[in-house]
Structure formats: structure tokens, C-alpha cells
N, C-alpha and C positions, 0 to 999 in steps of 0.2 A: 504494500500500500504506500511504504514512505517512498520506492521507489518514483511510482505511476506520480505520486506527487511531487517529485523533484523534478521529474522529466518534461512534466507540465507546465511548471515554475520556469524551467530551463526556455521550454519555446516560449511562453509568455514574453520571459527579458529576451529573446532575441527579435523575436515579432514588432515590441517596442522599439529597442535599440535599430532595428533596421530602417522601421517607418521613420525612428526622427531623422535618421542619417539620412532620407529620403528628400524629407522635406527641407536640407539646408541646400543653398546655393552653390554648393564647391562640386564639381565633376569625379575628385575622389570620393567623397563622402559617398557621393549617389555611386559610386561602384561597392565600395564597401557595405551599404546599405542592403544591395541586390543580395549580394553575397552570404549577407547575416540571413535575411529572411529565406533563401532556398536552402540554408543549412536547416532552419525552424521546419521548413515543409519536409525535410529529407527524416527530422528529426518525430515528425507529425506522422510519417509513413511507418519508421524502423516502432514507436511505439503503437500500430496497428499489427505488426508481427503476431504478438503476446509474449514473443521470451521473455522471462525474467533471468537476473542475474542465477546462475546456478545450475540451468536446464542446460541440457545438451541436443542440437537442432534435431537429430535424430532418436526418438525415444524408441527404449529399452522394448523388443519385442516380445511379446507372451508367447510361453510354449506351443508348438504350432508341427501339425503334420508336415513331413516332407515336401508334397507339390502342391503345396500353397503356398501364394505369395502375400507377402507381405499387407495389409491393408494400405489406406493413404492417411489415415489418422496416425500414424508412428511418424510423422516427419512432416518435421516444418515449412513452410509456402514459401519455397524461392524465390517467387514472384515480388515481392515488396523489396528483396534484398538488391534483385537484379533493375528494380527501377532505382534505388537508391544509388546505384552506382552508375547508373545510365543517366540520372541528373547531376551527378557530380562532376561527371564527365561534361553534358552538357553546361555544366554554367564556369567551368574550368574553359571550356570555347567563348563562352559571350563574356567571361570577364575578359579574357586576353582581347577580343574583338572592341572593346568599350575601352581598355587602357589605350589599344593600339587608335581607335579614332578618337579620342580624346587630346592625343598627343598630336596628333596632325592638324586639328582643329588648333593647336596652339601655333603651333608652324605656319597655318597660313595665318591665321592672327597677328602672329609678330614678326611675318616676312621673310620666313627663311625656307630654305624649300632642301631640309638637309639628303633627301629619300634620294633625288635628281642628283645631286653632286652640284648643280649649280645654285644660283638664288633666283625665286622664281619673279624680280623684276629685274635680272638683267634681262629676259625674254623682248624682244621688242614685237609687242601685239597693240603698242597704242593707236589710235585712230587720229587721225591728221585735226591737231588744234586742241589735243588734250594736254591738260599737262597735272605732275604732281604724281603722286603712284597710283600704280593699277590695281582694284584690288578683284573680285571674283566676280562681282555686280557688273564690274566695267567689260572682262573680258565676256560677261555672258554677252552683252551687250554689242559686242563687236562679233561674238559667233553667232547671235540673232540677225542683226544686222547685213550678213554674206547674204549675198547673192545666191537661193538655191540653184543648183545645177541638176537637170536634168528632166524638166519641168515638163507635162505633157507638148506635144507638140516641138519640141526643141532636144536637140541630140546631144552628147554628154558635155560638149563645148558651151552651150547654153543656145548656139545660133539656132533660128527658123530653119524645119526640113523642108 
């Protein structure tokens, strides 16, 4: 009983702990956040199991004729073990995917473009009478702006057939 009450206790504060880290402003927090609360669901799944501390996943079979097998009440539901580790796995992907665009989000932010080897305003993509730096608004703007090519009626040069 003290257990089922500890474990309870356990996702409670991590359920919390996540949600606030959810709600503040910082891009680590909100990953840290994500991370506390799929631990609480992972930890929400392992105590639907029913092991308690002490049990062994396989229980102890009763004497039993030779060509009978086994029932399926001797043994534990693999099923919750194998999603628990299949969401670990998954949120082991969506953190590294959420550090990884977090950080790039900073890079364009503060102008550096370190992935390329070069900086992504020496590029010259301005448009004739801009001036000042380019940022992601401006070049969408100048890839809106192109001339599509290949337009009904017009061959891959853009001229009249």
C-alpha cells in the first residue's frame, strides 16, 4: 500500500514539476518539462503492470501433468513493459529533435549559420535597393517574388510556345 502511495506521490510531483517547467518562457525548460511528464506517463503505465516490489514476472507454476502447458495467469503482461521502453525511446528522439531545433533557431536568430561552414549573410540574395541585413522574412520574400518558370503555356525558359 505504502508503495502504490509513493509511486502516486512520485507522478503527482513530476506531473507538476513538468507542467510548470511548461509554462515558463525558456526553450530549455519546455524540453525539460516534456521530458519530466513522459517519465510520469511511463511511470503511470509500469504502475498498471501490478508488480510489486518482491514478485518475480514469472510466477511459480503449480504441479501440473506433463502435456500441459502452462496457463497465461503464471506470467506477467509484457505489453506495458514493451511500450514503456518504446516511449523512452521515442521521447529520447523528440528531445534530441527539440535541442537540435532549438539551437538552430538560435543561429538564425543571432546570425550565424555555423551547420554551412559559412555565415548565412555573406550569401548575396538581396534585392536591388535593400539595405541592412537579410533576415528569413526578407529572403522568403525574394523567393516569392521569382518569377515562376514553367507556367502553362510557356516552356521551361519561361518564353511563349
Amino acid at each position: 500500500m505504502m508503495s502504490v502511495l509513493l509511486l502516486a506521490l512520485l507522478v503527482m510531483l513530476l506531473l507538476g514539476s513538468g507542467t510548470y517547467l511548461i509554462l515558463r518562457q525558456h526553450a530549455m525548460k519546455l524540453i525539460l518539462g516534456l521530458g519530466l511528464i513522459s517519465h510520469a506517463f511511463n511511470l503511470i503505465i509500469f504502475s498498471a503492470t501490478g508488480l510489486t516490489a518482491g514478485t518475480v514476472p514469472i510466477l511459480p507454476l503449480p504441479p501440473r501433468k506433463a502435456d500441459e502447458l502452462p496457463e497465461a495467469g503464471h506470467f506477467a503482461d509484457p505489453l506495458p513493459h514493451a511500450l514503456i521502453l518504446t516511449a523512452i525511446v521515442i521521447g529520447f528522439g523528440v528531445t534530441a529533435y527539440l535541442i537540435a531545433l532549438i539551437q538552430r533557431l538560435h543561429e538564425v536568430r543571432d546570425g550565424a549559420d555555423y551547420s554551412a561552414g559559412t555565415a548565412y549573410h555573406d550569401v548575396e540574395h538581396f534585392s536591388p535597393g535593400r539595405t541592412g541585413e537579410p533576415d528569413d522574412y526578407m529572403y522568403l520574400e525574394d523567393t516569392l517574388n521569382e518569377p515562376p518558370i514553367g507556367r502553362a503555356g510557356t516552356d521551361a525558359l519561361g518564353e511563349a510556345r
